[in-house]
VEXMIDREN-963555 format. One record per residue: residue in one letter; x, y, z of N, C-alpha, C in turn. Coordinates in steps of 0.001 Angstrom, whole numbers, plus 500000, padded with zeros to 6 digits. Example, Ala and Ser with C-alpha at 12.3 -4.5 7.8 and 13.67 -1.06 7.14 Angstrom:
BEGIN
<atom aa="a" n_east="513190" n_north="494310" n_up="507800" ca_east="512300" ca_north="495500" ca_up="507800" c_east="513200" c_north="496700" c_up="507800"/>
<atom aa="s" n_east="512850" n_north="497750" n_up="507080" ca_east="513670" ca_north="498940" ca_up="507140" c_east="512900" c_north="500030" c_up="507870"/>
//
This chain:
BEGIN
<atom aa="x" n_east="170077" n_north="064028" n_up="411574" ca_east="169457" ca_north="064980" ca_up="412488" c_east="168397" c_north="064239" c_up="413275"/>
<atom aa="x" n_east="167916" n_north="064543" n_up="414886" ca_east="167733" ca_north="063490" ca_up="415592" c_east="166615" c_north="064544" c_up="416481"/>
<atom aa="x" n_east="165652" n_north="064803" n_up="416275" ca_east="164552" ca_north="065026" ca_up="417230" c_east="164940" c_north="064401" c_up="418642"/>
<atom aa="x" n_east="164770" n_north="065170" n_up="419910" ca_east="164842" ca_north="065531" ca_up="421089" c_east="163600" c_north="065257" c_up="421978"/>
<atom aa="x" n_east="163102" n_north="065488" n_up="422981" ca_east="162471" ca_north="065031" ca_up="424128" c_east="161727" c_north="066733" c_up="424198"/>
<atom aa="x" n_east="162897" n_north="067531" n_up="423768" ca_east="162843" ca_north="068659" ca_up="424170" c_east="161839" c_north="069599" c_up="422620"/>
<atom aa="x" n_east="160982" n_north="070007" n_up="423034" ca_east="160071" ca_north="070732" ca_up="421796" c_east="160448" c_north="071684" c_up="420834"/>
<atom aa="x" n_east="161209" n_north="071543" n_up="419467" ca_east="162150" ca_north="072194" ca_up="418558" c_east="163267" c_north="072470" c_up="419126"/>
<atom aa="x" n_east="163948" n_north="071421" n_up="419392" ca_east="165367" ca_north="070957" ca_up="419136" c_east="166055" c_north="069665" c_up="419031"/>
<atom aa="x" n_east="166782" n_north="070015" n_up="418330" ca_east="167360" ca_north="068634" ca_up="417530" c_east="168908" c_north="068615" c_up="417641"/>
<atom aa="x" n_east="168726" n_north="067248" n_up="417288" ca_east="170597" ca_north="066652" ca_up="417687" c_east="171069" c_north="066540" c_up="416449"/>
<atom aa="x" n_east="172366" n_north="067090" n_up="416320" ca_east="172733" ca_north="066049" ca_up="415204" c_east="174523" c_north="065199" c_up="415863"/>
<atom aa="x" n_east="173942" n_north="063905" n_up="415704" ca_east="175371" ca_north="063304" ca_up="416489" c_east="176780" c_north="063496" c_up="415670"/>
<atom aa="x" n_east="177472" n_north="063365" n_up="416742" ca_east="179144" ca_north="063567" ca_up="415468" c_east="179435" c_north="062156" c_up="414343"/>
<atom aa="x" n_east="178870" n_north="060895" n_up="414949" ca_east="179035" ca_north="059371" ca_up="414180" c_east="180001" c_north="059168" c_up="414597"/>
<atom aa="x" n_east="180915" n_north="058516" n_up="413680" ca_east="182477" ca_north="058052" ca_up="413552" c_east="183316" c_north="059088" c_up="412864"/>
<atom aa="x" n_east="184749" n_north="058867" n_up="413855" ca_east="185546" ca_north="060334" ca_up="413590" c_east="186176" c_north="059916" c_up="412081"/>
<atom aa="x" n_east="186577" n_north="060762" n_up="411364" ca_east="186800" ca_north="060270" ca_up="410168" c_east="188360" c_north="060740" c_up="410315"/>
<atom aa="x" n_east="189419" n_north="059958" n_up="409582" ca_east="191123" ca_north="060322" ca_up="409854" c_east="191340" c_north="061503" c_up="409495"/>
<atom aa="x" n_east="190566" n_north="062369" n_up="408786" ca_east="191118" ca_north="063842" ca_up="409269" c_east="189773" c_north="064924" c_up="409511"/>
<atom aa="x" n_east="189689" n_north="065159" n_up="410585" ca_east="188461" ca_north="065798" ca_up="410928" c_east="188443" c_north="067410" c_up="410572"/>
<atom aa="x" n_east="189507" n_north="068230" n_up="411070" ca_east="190135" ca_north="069446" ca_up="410593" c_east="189767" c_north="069610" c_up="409426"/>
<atom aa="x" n_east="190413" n_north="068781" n_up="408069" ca_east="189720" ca_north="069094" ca_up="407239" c_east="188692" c_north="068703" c_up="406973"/>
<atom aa="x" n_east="187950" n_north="068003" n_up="407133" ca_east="186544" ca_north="067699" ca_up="407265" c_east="185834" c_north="069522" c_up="407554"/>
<atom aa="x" n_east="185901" n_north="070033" n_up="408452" ca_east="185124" ca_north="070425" ca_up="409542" c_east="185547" c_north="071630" c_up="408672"/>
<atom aa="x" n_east="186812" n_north="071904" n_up="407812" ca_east="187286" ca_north="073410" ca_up="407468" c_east="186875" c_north="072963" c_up="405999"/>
<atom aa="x" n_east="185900" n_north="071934" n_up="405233" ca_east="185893" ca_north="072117" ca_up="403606" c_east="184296" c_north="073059" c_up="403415"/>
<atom aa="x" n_east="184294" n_north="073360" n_up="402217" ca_east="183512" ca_north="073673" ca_up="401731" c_east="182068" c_north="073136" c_up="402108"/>
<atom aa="x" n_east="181623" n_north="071899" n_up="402159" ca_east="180992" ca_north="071178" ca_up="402679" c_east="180262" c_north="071582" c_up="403358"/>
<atom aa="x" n_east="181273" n_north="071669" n_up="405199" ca_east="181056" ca_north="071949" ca_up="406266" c_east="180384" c_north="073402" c_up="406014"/>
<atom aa="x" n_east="180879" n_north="074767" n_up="405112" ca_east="180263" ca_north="075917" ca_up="405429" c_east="178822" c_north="075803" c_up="404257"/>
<atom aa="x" n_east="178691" n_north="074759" n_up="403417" ca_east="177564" ca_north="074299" ca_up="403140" c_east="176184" c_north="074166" c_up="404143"/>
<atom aa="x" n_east="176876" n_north="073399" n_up="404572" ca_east="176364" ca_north="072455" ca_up="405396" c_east="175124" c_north="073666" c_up="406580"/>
<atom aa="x" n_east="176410" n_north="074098" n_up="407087" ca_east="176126" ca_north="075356" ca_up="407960" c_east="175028" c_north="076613" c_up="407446"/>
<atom aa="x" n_east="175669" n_north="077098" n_up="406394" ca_east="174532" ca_north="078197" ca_up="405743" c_east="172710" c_north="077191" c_up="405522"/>
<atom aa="x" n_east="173151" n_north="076272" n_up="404984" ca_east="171539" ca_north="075480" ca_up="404914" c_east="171326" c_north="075237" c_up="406199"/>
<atom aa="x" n_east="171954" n_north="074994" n_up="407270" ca_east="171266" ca_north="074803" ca_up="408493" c_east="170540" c_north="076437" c_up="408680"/>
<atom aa="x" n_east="171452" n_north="076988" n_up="408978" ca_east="170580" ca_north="078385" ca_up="409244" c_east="169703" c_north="079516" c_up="408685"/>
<atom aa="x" n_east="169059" n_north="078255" n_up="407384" ca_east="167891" ca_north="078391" ca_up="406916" c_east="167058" c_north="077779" c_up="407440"/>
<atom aa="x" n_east="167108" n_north="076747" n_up="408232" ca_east="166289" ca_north="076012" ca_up="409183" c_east="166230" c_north="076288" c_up="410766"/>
<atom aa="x" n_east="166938" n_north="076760" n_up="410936" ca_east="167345" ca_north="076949" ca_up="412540" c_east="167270" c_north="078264" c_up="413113"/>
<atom aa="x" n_east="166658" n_north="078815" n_up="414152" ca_east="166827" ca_north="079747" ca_up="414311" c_east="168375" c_north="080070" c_up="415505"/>
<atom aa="x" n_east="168848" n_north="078759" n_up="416216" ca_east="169590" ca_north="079006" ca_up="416630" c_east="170974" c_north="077356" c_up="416604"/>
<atom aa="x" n_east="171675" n_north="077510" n_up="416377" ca_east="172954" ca_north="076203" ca_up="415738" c_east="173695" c_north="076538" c_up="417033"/>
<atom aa="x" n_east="174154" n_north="075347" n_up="417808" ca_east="174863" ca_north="075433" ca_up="418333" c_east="175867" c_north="074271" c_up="418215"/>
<atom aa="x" n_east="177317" n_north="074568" n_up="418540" ca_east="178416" ca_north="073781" ca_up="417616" c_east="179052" c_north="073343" c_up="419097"/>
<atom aa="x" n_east="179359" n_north="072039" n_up="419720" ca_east="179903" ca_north="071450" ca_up="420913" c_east="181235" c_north="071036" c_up="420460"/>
<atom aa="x" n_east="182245" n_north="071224" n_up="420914" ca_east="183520" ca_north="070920" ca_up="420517" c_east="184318" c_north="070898" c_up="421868"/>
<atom aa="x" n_east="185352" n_north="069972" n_up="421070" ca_east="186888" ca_north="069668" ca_up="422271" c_east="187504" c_north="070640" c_up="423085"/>
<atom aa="x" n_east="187531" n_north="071015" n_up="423713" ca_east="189162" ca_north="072628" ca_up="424298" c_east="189587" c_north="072893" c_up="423164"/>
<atom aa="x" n_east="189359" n_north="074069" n_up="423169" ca_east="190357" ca_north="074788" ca_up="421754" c_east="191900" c_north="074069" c_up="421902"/>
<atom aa="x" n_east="192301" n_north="073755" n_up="423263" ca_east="194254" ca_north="073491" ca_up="423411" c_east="194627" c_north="072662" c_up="423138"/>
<atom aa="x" n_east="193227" n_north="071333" n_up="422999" ca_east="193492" ca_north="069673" ca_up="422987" c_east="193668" c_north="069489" c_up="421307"/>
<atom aa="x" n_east="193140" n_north="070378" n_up="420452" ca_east="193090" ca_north="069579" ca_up="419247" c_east="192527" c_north="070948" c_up="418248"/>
<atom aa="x" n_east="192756" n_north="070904" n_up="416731" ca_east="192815" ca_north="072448" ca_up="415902" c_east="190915" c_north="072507" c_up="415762"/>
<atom aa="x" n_east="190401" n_north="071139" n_up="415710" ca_east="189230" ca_north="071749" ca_up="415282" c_east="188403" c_north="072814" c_up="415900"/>
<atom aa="x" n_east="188472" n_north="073080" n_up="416901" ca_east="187702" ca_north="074802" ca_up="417276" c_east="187894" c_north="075573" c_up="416701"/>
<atom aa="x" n_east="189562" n_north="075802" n_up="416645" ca_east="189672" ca_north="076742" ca_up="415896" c_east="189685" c_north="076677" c_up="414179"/>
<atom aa="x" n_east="189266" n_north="075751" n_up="414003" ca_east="188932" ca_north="075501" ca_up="412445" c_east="187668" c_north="076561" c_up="411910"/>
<atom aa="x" n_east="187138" n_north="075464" n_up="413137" ca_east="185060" ca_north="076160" ca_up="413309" c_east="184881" c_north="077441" c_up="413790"/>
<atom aa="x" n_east="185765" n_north="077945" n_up="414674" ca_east="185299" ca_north="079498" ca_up="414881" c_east="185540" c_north="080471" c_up="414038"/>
<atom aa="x" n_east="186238" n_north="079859" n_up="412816" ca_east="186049" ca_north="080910" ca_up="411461" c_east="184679" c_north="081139" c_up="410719"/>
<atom aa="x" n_east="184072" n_north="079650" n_up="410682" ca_east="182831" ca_north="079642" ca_up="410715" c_east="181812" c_north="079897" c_up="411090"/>
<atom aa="x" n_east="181542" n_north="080324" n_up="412413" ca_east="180567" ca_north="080558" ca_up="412786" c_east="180455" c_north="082402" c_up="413302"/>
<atom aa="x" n_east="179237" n_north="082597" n_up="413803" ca_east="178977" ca_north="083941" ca_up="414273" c_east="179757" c_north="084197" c_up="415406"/>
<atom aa="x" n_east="179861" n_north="082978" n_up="416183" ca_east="180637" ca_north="083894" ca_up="417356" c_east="180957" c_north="082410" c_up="418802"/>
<atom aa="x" n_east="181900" n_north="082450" n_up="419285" ca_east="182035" ca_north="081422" ca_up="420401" c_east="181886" c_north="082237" c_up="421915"/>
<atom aa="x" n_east="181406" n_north="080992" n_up="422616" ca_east="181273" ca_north="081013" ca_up="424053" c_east="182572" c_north="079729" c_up="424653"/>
<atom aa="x" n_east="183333" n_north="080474" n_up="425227" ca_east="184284" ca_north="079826" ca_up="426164" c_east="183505" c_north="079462" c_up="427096"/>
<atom aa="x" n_east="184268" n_north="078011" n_up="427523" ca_east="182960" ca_north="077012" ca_up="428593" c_east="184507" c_north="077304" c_up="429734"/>
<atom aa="x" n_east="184887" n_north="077488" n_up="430634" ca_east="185780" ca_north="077593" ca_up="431873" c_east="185808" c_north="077132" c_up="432973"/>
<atom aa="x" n_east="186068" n_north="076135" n_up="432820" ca_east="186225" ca_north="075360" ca_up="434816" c_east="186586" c_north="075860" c_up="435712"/>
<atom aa="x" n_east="185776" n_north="076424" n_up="436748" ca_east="186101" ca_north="077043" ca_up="438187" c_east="187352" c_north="076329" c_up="438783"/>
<atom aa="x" n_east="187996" n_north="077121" n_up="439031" ca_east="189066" ca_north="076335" ca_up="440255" c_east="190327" c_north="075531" c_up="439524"/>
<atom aa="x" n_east="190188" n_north="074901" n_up="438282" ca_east="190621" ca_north="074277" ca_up="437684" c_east="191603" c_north="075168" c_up="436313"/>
<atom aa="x" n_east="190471" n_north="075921" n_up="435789" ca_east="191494" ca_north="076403" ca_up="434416" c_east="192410" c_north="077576" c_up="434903"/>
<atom aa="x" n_east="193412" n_north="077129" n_up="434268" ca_east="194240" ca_north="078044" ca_up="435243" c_east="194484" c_north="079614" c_up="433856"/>
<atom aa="x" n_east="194887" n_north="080609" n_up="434618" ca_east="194602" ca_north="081976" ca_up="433352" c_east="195761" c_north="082093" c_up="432297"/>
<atom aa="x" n_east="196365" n_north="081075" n_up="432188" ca_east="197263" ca_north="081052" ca_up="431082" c_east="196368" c_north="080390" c_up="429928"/>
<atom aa="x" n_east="196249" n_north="079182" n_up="429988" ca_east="195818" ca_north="078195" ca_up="429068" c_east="193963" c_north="079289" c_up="428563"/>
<atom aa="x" n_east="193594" n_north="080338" n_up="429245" ca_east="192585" ca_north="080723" ca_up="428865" c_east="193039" c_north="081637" c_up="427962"/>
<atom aa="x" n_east="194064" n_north="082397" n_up="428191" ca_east="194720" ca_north="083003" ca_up="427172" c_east="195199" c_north="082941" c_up="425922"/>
<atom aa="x" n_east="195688" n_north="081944" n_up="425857" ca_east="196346" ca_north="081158" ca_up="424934" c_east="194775" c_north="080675" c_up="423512"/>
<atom aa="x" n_east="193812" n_north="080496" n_up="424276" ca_east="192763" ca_north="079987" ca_up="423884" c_east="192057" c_north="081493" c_up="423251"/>
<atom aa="x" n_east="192039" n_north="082733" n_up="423583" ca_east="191591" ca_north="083507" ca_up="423300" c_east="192666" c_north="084081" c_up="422159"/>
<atom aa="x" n_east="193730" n_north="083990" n_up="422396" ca_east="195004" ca_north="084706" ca_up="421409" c_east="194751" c_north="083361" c_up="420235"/>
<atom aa="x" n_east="194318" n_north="082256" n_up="420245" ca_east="193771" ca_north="081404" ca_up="419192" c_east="192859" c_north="081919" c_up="418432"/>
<atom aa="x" n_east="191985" n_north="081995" n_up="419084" ca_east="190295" ca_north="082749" ca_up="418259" c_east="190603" c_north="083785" c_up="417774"/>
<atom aa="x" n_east="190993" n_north="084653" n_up="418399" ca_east="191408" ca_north="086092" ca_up="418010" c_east="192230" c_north="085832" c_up="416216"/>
<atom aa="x" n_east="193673" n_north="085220" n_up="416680" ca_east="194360" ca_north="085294" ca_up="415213" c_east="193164" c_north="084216" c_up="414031"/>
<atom aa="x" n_east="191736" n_north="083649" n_up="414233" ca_east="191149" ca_north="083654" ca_up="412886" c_east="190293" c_north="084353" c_up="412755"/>
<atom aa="x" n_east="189997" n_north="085433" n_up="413275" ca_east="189201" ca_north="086622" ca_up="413900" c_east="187870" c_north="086131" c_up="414303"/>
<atom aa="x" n_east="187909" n_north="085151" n_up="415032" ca_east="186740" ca_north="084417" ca_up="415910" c_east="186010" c_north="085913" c_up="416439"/>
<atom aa="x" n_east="184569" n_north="086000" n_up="416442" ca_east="183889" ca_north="086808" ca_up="417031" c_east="183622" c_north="085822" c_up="418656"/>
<atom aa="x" n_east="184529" n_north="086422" n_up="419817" ca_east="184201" ca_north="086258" ca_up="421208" c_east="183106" c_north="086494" c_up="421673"/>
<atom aa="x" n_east="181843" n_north="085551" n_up="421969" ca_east="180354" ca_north="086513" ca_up="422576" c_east="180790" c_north="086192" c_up="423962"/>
<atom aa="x" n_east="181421" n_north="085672" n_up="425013" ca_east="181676" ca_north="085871" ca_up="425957" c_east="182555" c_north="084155" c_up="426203"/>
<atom aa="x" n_east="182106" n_north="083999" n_up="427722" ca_east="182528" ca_north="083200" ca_up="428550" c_east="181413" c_north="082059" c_up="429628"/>
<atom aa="x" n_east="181477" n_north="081061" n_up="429746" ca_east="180739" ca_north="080368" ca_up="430730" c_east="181564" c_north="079873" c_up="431956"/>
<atom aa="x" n_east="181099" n_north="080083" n_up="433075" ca_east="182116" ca_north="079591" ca_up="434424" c_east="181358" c_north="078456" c_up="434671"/>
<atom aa="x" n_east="181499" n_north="076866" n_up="434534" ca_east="181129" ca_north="076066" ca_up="434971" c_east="181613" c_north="075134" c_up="436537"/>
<atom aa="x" n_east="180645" n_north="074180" n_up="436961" ca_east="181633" ca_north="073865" ca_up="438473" c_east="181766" c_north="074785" c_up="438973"/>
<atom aa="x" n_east="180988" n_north="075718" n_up="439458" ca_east="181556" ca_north="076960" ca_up="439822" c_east="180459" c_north="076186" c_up="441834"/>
<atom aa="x" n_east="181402" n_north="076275" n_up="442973" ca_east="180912" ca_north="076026" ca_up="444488" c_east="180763" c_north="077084" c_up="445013"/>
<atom aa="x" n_east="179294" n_north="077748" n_up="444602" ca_east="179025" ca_north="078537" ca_up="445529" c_east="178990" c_north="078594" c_up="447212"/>
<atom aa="x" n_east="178923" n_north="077160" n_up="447763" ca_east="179066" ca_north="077151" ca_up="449200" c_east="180723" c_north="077542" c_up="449991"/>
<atom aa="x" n_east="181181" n_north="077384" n_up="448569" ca_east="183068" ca_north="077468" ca_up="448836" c_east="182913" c_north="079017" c_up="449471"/>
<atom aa="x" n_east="183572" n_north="079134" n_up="450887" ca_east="184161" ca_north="080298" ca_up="451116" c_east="184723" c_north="081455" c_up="450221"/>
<atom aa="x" n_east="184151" n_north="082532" n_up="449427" ca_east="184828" ca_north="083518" ca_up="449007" c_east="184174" c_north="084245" c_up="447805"/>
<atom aa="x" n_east="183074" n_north="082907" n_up="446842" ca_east="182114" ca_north="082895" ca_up="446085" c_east="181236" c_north="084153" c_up="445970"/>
<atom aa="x" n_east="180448" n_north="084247" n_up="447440" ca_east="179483" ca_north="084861" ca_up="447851" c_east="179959" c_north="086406" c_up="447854"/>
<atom aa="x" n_east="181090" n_north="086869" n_up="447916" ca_east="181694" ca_north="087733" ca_up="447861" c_east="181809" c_north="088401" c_up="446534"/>
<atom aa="x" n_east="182236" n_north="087646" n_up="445895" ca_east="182646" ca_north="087678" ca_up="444339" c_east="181331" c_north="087617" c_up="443896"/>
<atom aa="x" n_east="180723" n_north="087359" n_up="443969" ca_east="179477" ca_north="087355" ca_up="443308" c_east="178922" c_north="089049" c_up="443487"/>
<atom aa="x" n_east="178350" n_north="089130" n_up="444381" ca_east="178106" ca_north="090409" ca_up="445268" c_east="178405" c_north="091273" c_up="444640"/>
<atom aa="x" n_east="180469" n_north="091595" n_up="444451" ca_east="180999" ca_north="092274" ca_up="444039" c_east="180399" c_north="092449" c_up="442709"/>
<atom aa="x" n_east="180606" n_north="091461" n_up="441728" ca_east="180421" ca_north="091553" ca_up="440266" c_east="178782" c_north="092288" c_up="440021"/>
<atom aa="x" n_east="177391" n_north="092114" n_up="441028" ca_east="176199" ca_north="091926" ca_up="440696" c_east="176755" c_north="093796" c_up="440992"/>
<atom aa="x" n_east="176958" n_north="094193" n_up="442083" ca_east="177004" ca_north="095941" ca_up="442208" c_east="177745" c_north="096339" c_up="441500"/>
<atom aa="x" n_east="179068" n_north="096139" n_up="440588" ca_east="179268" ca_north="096666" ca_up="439576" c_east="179073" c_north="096690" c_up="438639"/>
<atom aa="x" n_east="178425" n_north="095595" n_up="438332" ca_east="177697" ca_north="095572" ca_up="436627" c_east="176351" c_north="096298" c_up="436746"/>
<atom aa="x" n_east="175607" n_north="096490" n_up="438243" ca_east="174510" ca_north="097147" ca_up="437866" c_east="174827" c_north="099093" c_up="438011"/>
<atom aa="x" n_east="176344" n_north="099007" n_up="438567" ca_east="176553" ca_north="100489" ca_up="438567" c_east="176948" c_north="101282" c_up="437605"/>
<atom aa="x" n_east="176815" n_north="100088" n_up="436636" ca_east="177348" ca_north="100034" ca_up="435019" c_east="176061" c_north="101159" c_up="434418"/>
<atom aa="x" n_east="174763" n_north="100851" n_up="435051" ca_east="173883" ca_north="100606" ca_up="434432" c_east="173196" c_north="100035" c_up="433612"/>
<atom aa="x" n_east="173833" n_north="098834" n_up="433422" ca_east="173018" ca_north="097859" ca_up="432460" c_east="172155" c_north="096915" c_up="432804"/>
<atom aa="x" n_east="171486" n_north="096157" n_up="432165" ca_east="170425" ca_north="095221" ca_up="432580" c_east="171220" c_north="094257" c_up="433914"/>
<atom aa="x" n_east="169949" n_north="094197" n_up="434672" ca_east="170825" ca_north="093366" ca_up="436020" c_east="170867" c_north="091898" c_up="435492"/>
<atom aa="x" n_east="172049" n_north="091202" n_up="436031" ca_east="172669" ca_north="090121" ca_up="435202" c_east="172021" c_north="088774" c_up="435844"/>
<atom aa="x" n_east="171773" n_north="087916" n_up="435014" ca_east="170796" ca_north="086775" ca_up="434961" c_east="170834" c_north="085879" c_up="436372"/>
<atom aa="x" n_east="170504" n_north="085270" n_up="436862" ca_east="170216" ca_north="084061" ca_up="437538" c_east="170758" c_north="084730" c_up="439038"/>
//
């Protein structure tokens, strides 16, 4: 565990991959490991591969409280996001949402979509949505 730049938070690096990480990441150990962290932590956050490239996400999202899908603008196309959610789902991954990254707001069509989403989520009535 690796103190930061940043004032209470800490790294912990992955090291060297070991020949089977899956189970690594799905033993006993690992949910060891985890419950004593979050006697220390008020918040764990777990960085991992594409759920599509390789099993360990979905190893770890049995483990944990809940995942955030990271989503490339322009790029992920809505199959492979699917596929990724019908993953989590069958280990009953708790979904807390989604992140749109790369996202070009100067791109023609953005500004629109944006707009759209900010007047219906506030016609929702719910808290007006961040940034």
């Amino acid at each position: 565990l690796r103190p930061t730049e940043v004032e209470g938070l800490s790294v912990l690096p992955c090291g060297l991959i070991p020949p089977n990480p899956s189970e690594l990441l799905g033993s006993r150990r690992m949910e060891e490991f985890l419950r004593e962290a979050r006697e220390h932590f008020d918040y764990i956050f777990l960085d991992y591969p594409p759920i599509l490239s390789v099993t360990d996400p979905v190893v770890l999202a049995s483990l944990v409280e809940g995942v955030i899908l990271v989503v490339k603008a322009s790029e992920t196309a809505y199959e492979p996001i699917q596929r990724a959610i019908a993953q989590l789902r069958d280990v009953n991954a708790r979904i807390l949402g989604a992140i749109l990254n790369g996202v070009d707001f100067k791109k023609e069509g953005y500004s629109y979509h944006y707009h759209y989403y900010y007047n219906a989520y506030s016609a929702y009535g719910d808290k007006e949505p961040a940034g």
